[in-house]
C-alpha positions in Angstrom: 114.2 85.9 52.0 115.7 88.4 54.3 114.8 91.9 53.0 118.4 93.2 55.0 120.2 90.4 53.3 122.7 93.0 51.8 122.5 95.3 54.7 124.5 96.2 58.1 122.1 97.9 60.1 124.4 100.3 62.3 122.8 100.8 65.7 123.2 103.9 68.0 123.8 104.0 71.7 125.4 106.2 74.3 128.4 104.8 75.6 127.8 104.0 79.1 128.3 100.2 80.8 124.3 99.9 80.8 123.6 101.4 77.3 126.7 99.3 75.5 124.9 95.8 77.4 121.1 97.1 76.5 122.9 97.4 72.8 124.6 94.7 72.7 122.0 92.3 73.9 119.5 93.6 70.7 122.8 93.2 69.0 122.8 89.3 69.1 118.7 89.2 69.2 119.1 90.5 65.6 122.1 88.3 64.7 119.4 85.4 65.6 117.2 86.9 63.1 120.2 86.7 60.8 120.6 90.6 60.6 124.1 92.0 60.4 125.1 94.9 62.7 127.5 97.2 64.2 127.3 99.5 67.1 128.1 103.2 67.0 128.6 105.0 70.4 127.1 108.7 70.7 127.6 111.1 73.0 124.7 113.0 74.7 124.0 115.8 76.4 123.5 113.6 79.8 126.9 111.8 79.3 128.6 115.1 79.0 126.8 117.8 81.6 127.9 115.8 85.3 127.7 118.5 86.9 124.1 119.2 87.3 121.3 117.5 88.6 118.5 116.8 86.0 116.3 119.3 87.2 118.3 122.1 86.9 119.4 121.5 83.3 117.9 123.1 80.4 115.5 121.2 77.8 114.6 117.7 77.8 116.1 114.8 76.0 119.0 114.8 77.8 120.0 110.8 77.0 118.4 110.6 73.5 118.5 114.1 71.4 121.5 113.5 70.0 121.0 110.2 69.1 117.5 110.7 67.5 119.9 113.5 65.3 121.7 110.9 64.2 119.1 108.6 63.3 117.3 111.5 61.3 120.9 112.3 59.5 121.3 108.3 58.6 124.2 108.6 60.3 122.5 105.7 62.4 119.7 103.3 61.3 118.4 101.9 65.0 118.7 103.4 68.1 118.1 101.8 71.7 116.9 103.6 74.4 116.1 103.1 77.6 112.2 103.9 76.9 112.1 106.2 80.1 114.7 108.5 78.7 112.4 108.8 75.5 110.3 112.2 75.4 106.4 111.3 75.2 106.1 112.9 71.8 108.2 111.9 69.0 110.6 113.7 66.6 108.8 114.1 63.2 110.3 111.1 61.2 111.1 108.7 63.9 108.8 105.9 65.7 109.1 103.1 68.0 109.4 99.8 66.2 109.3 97.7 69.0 110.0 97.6 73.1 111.2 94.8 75.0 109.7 92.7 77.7 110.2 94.0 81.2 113.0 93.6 83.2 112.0 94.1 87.0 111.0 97.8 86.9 111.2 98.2 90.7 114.0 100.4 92.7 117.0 99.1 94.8 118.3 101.0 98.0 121.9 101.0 98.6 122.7 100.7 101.9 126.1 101.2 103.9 125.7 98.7 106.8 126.2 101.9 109.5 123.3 103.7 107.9 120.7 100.6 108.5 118.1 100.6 110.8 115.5 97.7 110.2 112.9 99.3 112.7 112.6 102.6 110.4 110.4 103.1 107.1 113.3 102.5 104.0 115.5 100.7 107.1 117.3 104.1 107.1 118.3 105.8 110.1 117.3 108.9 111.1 119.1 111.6 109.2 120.5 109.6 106.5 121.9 111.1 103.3 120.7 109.6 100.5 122.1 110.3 96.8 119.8 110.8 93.6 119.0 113.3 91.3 116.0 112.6 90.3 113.0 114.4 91.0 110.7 111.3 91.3 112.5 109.9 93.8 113.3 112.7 95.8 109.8 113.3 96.0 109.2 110.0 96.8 111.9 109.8 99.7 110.1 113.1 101.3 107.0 111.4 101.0 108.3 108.2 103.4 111.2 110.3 104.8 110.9 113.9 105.9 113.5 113.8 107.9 116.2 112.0 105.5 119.2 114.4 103.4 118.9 114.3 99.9 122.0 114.8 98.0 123.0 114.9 93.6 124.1 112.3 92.4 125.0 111.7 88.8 127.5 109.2 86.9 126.6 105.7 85.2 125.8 103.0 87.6 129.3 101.9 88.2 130.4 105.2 89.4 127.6 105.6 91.9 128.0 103.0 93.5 131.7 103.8 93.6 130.5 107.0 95.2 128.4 105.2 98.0 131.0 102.7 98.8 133.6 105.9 99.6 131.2 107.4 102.0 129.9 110.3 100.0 126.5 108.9 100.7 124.7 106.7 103.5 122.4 104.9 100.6 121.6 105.5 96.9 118.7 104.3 94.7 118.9 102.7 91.6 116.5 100.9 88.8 116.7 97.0 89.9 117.0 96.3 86.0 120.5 98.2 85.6 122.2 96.1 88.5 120.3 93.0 87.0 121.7 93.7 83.3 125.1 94.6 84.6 125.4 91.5 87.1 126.4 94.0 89.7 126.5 92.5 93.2 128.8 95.2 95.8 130.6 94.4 98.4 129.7 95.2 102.2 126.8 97.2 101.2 123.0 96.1 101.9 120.9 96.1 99.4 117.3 96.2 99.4 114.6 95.8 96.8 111.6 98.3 97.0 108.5 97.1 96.1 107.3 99.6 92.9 103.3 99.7 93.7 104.9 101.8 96.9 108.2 103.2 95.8 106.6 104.2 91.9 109.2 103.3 88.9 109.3 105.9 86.0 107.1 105.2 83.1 108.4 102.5 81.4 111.6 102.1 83.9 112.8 98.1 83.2 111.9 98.6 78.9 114.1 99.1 76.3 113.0 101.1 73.3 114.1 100.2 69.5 113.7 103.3 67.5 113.8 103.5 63.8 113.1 106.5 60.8 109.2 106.0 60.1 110.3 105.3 56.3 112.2 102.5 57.1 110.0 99.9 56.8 111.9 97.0 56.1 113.9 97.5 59.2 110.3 98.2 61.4 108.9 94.9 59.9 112.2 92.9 60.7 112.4 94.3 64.6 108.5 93.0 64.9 109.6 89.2 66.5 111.4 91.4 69.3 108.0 93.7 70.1 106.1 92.5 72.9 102.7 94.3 72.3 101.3 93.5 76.3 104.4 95.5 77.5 103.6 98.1 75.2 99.8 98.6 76.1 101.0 99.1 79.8 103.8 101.1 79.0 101.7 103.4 76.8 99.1 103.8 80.0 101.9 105.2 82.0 103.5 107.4 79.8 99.7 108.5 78.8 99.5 110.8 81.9 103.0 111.8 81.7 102.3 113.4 78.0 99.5 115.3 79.8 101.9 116.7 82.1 104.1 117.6 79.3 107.2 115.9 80.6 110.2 114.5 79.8 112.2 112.2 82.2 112.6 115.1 84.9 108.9 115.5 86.0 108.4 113.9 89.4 106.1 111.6 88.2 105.9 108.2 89.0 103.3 105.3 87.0 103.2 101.5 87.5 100.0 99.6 84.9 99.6 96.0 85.4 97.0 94.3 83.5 95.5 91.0 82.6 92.5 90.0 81.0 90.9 93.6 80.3 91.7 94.0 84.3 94.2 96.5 85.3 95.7 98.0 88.5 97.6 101.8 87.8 99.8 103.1 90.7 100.2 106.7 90.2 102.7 109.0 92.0 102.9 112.8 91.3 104.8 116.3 93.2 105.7 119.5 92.4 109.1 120.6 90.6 111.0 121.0 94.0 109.4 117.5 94.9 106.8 119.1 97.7 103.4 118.4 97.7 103.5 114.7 97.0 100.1 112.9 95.7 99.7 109.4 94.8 96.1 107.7 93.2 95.5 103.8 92.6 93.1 102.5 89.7 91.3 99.4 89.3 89.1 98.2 86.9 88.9 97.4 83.2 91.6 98.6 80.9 88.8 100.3 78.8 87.0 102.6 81.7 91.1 103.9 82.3 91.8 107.2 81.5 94.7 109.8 81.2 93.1 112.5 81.7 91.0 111.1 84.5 94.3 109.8 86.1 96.1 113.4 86.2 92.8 115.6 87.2 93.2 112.8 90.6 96.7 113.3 91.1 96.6 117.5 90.2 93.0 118.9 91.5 92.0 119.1 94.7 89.9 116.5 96.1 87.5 118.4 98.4 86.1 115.1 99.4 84.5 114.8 103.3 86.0 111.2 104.2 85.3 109.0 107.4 87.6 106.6 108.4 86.8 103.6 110.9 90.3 104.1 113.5 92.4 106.6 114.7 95.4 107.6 112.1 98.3 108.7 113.5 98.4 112.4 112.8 101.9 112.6 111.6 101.6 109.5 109.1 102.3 108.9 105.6 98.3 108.2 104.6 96.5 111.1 107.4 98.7 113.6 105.1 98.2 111.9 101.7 94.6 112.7 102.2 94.7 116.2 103.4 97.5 117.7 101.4 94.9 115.9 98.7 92.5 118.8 99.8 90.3 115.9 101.8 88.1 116.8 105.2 89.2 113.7 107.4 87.1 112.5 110.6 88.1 109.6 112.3 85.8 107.6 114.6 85.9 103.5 115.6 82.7 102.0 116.1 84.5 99.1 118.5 86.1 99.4 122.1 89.2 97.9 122.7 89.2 96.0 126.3 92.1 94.9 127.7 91.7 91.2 129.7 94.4 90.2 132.4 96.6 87.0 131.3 99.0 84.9 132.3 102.7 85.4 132.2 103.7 82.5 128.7 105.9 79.9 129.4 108.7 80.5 127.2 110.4 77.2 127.6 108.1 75.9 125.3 107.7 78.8 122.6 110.0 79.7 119.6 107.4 81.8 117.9 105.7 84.5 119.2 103.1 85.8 116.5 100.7 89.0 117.1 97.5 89.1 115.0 97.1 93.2 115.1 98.6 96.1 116.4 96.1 96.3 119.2 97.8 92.7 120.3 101.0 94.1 120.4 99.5 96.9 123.0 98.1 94.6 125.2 100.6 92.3 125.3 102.0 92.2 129.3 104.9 90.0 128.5 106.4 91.7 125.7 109.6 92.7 127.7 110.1 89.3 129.5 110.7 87.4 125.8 113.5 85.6 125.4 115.9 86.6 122.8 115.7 83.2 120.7 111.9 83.6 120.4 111.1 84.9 117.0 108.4 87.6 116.3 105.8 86.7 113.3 102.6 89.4 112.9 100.0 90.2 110.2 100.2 93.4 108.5 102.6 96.6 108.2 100.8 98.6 110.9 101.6 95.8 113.4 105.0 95.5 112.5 105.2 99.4 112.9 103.4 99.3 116.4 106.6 96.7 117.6 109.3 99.0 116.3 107.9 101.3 117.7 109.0 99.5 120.3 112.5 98.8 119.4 111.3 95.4 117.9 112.1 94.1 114.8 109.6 91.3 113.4 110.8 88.0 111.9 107.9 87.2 109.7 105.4 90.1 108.5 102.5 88.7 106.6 101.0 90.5 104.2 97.9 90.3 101.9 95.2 87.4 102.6 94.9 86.5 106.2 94.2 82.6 105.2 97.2 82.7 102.9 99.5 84.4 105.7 98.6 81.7 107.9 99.4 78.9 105.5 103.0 80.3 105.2 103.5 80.7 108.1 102.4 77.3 109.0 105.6 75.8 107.0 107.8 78.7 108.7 106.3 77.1 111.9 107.1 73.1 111.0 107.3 71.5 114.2 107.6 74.6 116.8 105.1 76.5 118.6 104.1 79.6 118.8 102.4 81.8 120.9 99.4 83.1 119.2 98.7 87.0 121.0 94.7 88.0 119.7 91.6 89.0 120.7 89.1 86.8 122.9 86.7 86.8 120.2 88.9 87.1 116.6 88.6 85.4 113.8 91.0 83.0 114.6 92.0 82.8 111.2 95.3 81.9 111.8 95.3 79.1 114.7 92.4 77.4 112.1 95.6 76.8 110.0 97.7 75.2 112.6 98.0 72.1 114.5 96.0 72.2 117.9 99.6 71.1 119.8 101.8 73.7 117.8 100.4 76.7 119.7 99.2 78.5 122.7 96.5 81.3 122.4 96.7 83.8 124.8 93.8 86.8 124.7 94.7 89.8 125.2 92.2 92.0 124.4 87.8 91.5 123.5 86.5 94.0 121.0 83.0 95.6 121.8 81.3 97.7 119.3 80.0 101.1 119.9 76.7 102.8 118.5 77.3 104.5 115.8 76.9 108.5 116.6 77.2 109.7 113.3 75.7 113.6 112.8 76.7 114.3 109.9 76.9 113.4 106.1 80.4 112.1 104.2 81.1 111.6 100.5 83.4 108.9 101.5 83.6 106.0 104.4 86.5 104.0 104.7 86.3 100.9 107.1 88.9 99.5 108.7 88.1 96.1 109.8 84.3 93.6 109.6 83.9 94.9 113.4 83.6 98.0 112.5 81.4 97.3 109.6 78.9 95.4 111.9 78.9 98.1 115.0 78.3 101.1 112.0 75.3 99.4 110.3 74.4 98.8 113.7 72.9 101.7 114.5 73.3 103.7 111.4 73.0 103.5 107.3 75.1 105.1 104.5 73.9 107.9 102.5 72.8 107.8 98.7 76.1 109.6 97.4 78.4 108.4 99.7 80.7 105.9 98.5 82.2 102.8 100.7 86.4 101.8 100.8 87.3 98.8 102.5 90.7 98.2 103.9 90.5 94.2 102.9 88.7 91.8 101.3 87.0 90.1 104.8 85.8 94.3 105.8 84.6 94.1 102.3 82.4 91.4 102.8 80.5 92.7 105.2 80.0 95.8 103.5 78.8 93.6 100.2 76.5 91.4 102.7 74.5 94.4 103.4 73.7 94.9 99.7 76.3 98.0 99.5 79.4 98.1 96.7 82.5 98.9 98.0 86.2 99.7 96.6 89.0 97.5 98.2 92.4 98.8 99.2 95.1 97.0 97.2 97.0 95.9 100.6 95.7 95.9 104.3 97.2 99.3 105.1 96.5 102.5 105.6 98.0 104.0 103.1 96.5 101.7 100.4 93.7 102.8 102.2 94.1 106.4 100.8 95.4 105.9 97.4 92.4 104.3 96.9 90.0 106.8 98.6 92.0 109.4 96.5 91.2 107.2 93.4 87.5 107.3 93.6 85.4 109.2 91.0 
């Protein structure tokens, strides 16, 4: 027997094109359940204050006080939020019966088509004004992007875009899951999906939140089939460290938890009110050894840590100043030599891909400017697709992740052409392994040579940057008791491991994986 037989259950919901669909949609999953309901449309204090951006408004709240008054009056007996509008600590009297699964919590950038440029970080151009009020991602966009304009934005999702599309703004971010629930697909404006391990969501961005008076127990009990309780653990994780901060929605803090089978990865972004002084931490490991307040002393005190990395950073990149506004002493030193070898000019008749295995390939590359302009450009890893557009290149294929699996799709990309393979004389050839002997030509641009290994003095941290350098270092020198190893992949990590040492692995190939998880060491 349904215990809300003789019931309508009236649900609360601001009145905004996203909130009305998130309401309607747990609308007809409790008609399923054979619940009767009606929707009553609230006004809150974000609806009515356009005005001002969310960090100069007073209090938090801004999307759910009033309706949580209303729930608490019984003027309302469910409301739905969108979870990251929901303050970390609850009104006495009110709890959170259930949360939904997760729409895609990742952000979109809005695009007009004269503000794109493919060959810079975001694929903005230099100077571009983008629109958003929030201080997450306006912290986030001066982490990528010093030099982009940051503008206010405020209005439902609708209106934004409006707003973009009459030139008030060169891009605009929004959550992927509003344009998903809305169906919203804009005309003449590019659109591009930021993946949320580097662009952080807000806790819980993508859930929805049914929230009920903690003496209602007949409705908590009935909203149970629409809890999913793995969505809930992660969410809980994220907005753990934001209840240590003691923050609503307008702290510029960023979390992303994924875990599976007791394992879990935690992407964690954090700056100041004003958006300065950016930090970001990465955790792995089991879902037990995680910690909130672990996770916010990493992202708040200073690190203090004496760290050695394997290659030169570019001074004026994102992950050489993640690690010293972290408070970290960084030396760089490569154990290898780079040689340039002479090589003959490619015959381009025969050639439709032309694929560089490192940035260093790129470099030494003597043909670069004689390619024809129907030759496609394929490479491994974001630092070599940086290096070309640097250039004024713009790559066709950027593999990312496991070299073997790279090379398998780019194998099918490949079918029946051929491509010109641009590596060192004595690489791992990782890539030509998965190909056909008559689908390409190698051409050797470079030999690597490793160095002795002068190291004078002690560091708490050494990251490596590639199995050469892991080979010239041990070599002709050892690690210290207390110092603690980071490999940029899982090959450089293997080397480290054959040598009897533990190591933690960077969650992609590039540098600045590389220092969120130097900067997530203990």
């Amino acid at each position: 027997m349904n215990p809300l037989a003789n019931r309508t259950v009236v649900i609360g919901s601001r009145g905004s094109d996203l909130a009305l669909w998130q309401a309607h949609h747990v609308q007809s999953q409790l008609q399923e359940l054979g619940i009767v309901t009606r929707i009553e449309i609230i006004k809150t204090q974000g609806d009515i204050i356009q005005h001002l951006s969310f960090d100069k408004m007073e209090g938090k709240g801004f999307f759910t006080k009033e309706i949580e008054a209303a729930l608490l009056d019984k003027s309302i007996d469910l409301a739905v939020h969108s979870h990251k509008d929901l303050e970390t600590t609850a009104p006495p009297g009110l709890v959170v019966a259930a949360v939904s699964e997760r729409e895609n919590p990742a952000e979109l950038l809005l695009m007009h088509p004269h503000a794109y440029d493919p060959l810079k970080p975001l694929h903005l151009r230099e100077g571009a004004v983008v629109g958003t009020s929030a201080a997450r991602r306006k912290g986030q966009l001066k982490m990528w992007r010093r030099d982009l304009q940051i503008k206010d934005l405020r209005g439902n999702v609708p209106t934004r875009i409006q707003k973009l599309q009459r030139g008030d703004y060169d891009a605009i971010l929004l959550a992927r899951a509003g344009m998903t629930r809305l169906e919203l697909k804009p005309q003449e404006i590019i659109i591009e999906e930021l993946d949320p391990r580097w662009f952080v969501p807000a806790p819980a961005q993508g859930v929805l939140a049914l929230q009920v008076r903690e003496d209602d127990s007949e409705l908590f009990q009935a909203l149970q089939p629409l809890n999913s309780s793995e969505v809930a653990a992660n969410i809980g994780r994220e907005r753990g460290v934001l209840k240590q901060l003691q923050g609503g929605c307008q702290v510029p803090f960023g979390a992303l938890c994924s875990a599976e089978n007791g394992s879990m990865q935690y992407w964690a972004f954090l700056a100041n009110r004003s958006g300065e002084a950016p930090r970001r931490v990465y955790f792995t490991g089991s879902s037990a050894d995680f910690s909130a307040d672990k996770m916010l002393a990493k992202l708040q005190a200073p690190r203090n840590k004496r760290v050695l990395v394997t290659r030169e950073m570019r001074p004026d990149g994102t992950a050489f100043r993640m690690l010293q506004e972290a408070g970290c002493e960084v030396a760089q030193q490569s154990f290898i030599n780079i040689l340039p070898l002479p090589h003959d000019a490619p015959d381009w008749k025969k050639v439709n891909w032309l694929f560089f295995t490192s940035a260093n390939a790129v470099e030494h590359f003597s043909y670069l400017s004689s390619k024809p302009g129907d030759v496609r450009v394929a490479v491994i890893g974001k630092g070599t697709m940086q290096r070309l557009a640097d250039l004024g290149i713009e790559a066709d294929f950027v593999g990312l992740g496991n070299t073997s699996d790279v090379a398998e799709v780019f194998r099918e990309e490949l079918g029946n052409g051929h491509a010109l393979v641009v590596c060192a004389s004595n690489g791992m050839r990782t890539v030509q392994r998965a190909l056909k002997p008559e689908h390409f030509t190698e051409i050797h641009a470079y030999r690597t040579e490793e160095a002795p290994a002068l190291v004078k003095e002690s560091f708490d941290i050494i990251a490596f940057t590639s199995p050469s350098n892991v080979r010239a270092f041990f070599a002709s020198a050892d690690i210290g008791v207390n110092t603690q190893c980071v490999a940029i992949g899982r090959a450089t990590a293997r080397e480290i491991e054959s040598r009897g040492y533990s190591c933690a692995v960077a969650w992609e190939t590039t540098e600045e994986a590389l220092a969120d998880t130097i900067l997530g060491l203990d």
